[in-house]
N, C-alpha and C positions, 0 to 999 in steps of 0.2 A: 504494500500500500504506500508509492511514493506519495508525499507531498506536493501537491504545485503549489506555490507560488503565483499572484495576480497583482503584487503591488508593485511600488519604484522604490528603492532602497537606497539610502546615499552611504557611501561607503569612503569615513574620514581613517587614515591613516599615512605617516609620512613615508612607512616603508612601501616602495612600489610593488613589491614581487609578493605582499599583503593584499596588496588592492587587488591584484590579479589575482590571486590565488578566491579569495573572498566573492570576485567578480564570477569568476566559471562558475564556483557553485550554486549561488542565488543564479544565473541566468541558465544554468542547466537546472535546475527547478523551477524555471519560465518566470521569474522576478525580470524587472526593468532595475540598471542599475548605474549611478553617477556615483561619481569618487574626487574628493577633493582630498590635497595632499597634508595639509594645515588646517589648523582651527580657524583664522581667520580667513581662510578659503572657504572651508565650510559656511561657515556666520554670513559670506558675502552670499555667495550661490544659494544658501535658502532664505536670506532676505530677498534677493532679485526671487525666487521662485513663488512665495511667500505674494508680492508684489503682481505678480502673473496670475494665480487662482491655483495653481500647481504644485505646491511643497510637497516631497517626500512624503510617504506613508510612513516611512522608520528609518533612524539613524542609526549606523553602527559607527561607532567612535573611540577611535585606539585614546589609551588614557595617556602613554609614554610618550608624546609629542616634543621636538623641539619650540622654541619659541612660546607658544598659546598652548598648552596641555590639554587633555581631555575635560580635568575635570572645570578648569576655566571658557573653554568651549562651552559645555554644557548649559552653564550657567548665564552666558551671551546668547544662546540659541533660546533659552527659555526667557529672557529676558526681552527678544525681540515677537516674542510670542506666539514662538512654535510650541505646540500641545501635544505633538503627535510623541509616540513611545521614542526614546532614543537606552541604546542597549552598549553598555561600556563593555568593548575588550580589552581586556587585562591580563598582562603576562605573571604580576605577582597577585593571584585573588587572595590577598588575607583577608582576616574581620574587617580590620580595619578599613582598608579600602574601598570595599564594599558599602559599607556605612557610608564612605566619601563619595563613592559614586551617587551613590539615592540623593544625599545631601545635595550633591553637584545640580541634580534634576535629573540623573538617569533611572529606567526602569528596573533595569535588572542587568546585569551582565553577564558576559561568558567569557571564560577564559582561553588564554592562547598556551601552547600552537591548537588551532580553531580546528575542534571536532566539524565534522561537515554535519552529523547530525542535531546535534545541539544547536547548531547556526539556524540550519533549518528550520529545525523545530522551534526553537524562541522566535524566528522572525515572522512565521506562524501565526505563534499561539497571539503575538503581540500586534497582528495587521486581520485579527478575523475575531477579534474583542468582541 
């Protein structure tokens, strides 16, 4: 029983071969998918989208960023007055950090290196609420 996918996913993370790896899977379970390299990539492209009638259905947002970090993204994204689910990947998931993500304004997160089913399925359960 695969999953499809029917939403657009924006996929923030600085590593490249991330975004691609991230990209095949959500588009080979039929997701639409953008990818900005930074936070303040991100913040730009779903305010223009935000602007258009268009924002992402869900963010996936690496927390370990140069420059703008995840958990500061987060909190510019929610602040600009995106509502939709945004879901933190995390290469250390302690307590703690977790705590920081929700705090940030994320849902829920998944840890790296990114199971293809877990991605799956959180991006899922979090675009058919």
């Amino acid at each position: 029983s695969e999953i499809s996918l029917t939403c657009h996913v924006l996929v923030v993370d600085d590593r490249r071969e991330i975004r691609f790896l991230t990209r095949k899977l959500l588009n080979k379970a039929g997701a639409t998918v953008s990818e900005a390299e930074d936070g303040s990539a991100a913040v730009a492209l779903v305010q223009s989208a935000m602007s258009n009638g268009s924002p992402p259905d869900l963010i996936l947002l690496d927390m370990q960023m140069p420059r703008m970090d995840g958990y500061e993204t987060a909190i510019q994204l929610r602040k600009l007055g995106f509502t939709s689910p945004i879901v933190a990947l995390t290469a250390d998931a302690m307590q703690g950090d977790m705590a920081r993500c929700i705090e940030s304004g994320c849902n829920a997160y998944v840890s790296k290196p990114i199971d293809r089913d877990t991605l799956i399925g959180a991006v899922h359960r979090f675009t058919t609420q």
